[in-house]
Structure formats: C-alpha cells, structure tokens
C-alpha positions as CSV (number, residue, x, y, z in Angstrom):
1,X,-7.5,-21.6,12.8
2,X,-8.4,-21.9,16.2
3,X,-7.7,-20.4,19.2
4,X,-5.9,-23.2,20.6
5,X,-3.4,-23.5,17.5
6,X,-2.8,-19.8,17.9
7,X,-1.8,-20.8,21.6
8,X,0.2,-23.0,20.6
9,X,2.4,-21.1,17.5
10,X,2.8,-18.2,20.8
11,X,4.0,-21.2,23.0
12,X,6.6,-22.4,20.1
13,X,7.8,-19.3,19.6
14,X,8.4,-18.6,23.2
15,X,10.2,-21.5,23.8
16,X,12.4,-20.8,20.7
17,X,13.1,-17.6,22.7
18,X,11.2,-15.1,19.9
19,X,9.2,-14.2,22.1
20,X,10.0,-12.5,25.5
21,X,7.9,-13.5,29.2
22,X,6.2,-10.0,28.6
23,X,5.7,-10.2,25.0
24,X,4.0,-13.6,25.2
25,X,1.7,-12.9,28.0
26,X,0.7,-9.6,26.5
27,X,0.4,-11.7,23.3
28,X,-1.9,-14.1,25.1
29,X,-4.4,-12.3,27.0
30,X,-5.0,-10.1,23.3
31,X,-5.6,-13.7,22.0
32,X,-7.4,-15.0,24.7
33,X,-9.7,-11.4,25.0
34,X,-10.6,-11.4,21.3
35,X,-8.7,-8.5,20.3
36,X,-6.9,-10.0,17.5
37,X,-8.5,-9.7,14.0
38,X,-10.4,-12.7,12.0
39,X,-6.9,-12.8,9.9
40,X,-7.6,-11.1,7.0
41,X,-5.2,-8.4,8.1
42,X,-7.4,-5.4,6.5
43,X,-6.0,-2.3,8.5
44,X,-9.1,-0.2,7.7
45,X,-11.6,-3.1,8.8
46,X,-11.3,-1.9,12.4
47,X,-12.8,1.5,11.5
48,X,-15.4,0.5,9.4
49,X,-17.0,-1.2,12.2
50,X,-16.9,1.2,14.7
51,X,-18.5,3.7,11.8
52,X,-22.1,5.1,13.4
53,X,-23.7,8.3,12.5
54,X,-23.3,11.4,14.7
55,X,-26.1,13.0,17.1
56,X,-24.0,15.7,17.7
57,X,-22.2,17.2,14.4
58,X,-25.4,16.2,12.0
59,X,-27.4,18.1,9.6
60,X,-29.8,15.7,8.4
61,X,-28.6,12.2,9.5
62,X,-25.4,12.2,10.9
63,X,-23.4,10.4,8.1
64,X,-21.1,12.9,7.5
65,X,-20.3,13.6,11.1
66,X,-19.7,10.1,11.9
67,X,-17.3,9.7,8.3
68,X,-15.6,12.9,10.0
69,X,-14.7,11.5,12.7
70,X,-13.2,8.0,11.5
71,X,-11.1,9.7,8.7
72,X,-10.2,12.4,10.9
73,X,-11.1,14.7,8.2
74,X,-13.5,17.8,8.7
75,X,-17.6,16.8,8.2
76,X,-17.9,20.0,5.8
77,X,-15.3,17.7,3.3
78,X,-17.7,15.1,3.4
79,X,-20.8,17.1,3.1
80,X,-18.9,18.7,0.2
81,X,-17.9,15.6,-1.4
82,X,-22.0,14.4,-1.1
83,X,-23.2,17.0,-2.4
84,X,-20.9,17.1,-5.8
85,X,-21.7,13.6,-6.0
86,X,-25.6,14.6,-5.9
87,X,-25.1,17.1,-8.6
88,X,-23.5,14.4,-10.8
89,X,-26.5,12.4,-11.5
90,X,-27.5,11.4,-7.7
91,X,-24.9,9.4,-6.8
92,X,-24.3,11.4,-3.4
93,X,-28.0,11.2,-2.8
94,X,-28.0,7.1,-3.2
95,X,-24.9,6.7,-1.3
96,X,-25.9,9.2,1.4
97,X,-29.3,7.3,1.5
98,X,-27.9,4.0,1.6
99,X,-25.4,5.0,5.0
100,X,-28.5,7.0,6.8
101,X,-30.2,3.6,6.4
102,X,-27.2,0.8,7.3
103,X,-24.8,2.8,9.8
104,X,-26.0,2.8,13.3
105,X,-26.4,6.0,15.1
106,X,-23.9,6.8,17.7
C-alpha cells in the first residue's frame, strides 16, 4: 500500500465525517512524516529497533543495560537471567555473544 492510497482511505473517511479537521491533519502529517508502522501492527517492533547496548550501566558489553532499559526491568534481572542460561549448557553465553555482536552501542 502506498502512501497515496493511505491518503486517500484518511480523505474518505473525513468526508464521511469519521474523522474530525484535527484528527485528520494530525493523521496526515504522522503519515506524511513516516511515523506510521510498515503495517504489520507488531506492538513490540518499535522497541526492538531502538534496542542498543549501554555505555553507561555495562559490565562487559552493555547488553544487559540496554535490555534494561527497553523492558523497563532492572539490568541485574537480565544479568541474572544470562548467567542461569550460561550455567545451563551455554545458552546465556551464545545468546549474550550473539547481542554484543548484532545490537549497536548506544
């Protein structure tokens, strides 16, 4: 779908009156800007990308501080939850490897 069909279901629906003069400009510029999603409506998408390691709340790379503050969830949780995946045959070490290597640092 492209941005001009998008344009065009917000100008039916304004017409129709489902829309409001605010509610379709608002509508519009977050069109026209790029801030609306590819479509696939996955509500955790937008948090995965913005996922990058911390330089600040690290021990070794980062990983865990930059999971902490996504989830919202304290980095010791994490570290925790890596390290009891490490001790179960080095699963938390892959994993943990795998993020240092693919998640950007903030």
């Amino acid at each position: 779908m492209t941005i001009s069909d998008d344009l065009d279901k917000l100008g039916a629906l304004h017409q129709r009156g489902a829309l409001s003069d605010e509610e379709f400009a608002r509508a519009k510029a977050r069109l026209l800007a790029g801030d609306v999603g590819s479509g696939s409506g996955a509500p955790g998408a937008a948090a995965i990308n913005e996922l990058r390691r911390s330089r600040d709340d690290r021990w070794i790379g980062g990983v865990c501080g930059g999971l902490a503050r996504i989830t919202g969830m304290a980095s010791w949780v994490w570290r925790l939850g890596f390290t009891l995946l490490a001790l179960c045959g080095g699963t938390g070490v892959l994993f943990y490897l795998l993020m240092w290597i693919f998640v950007p640092q903030d």
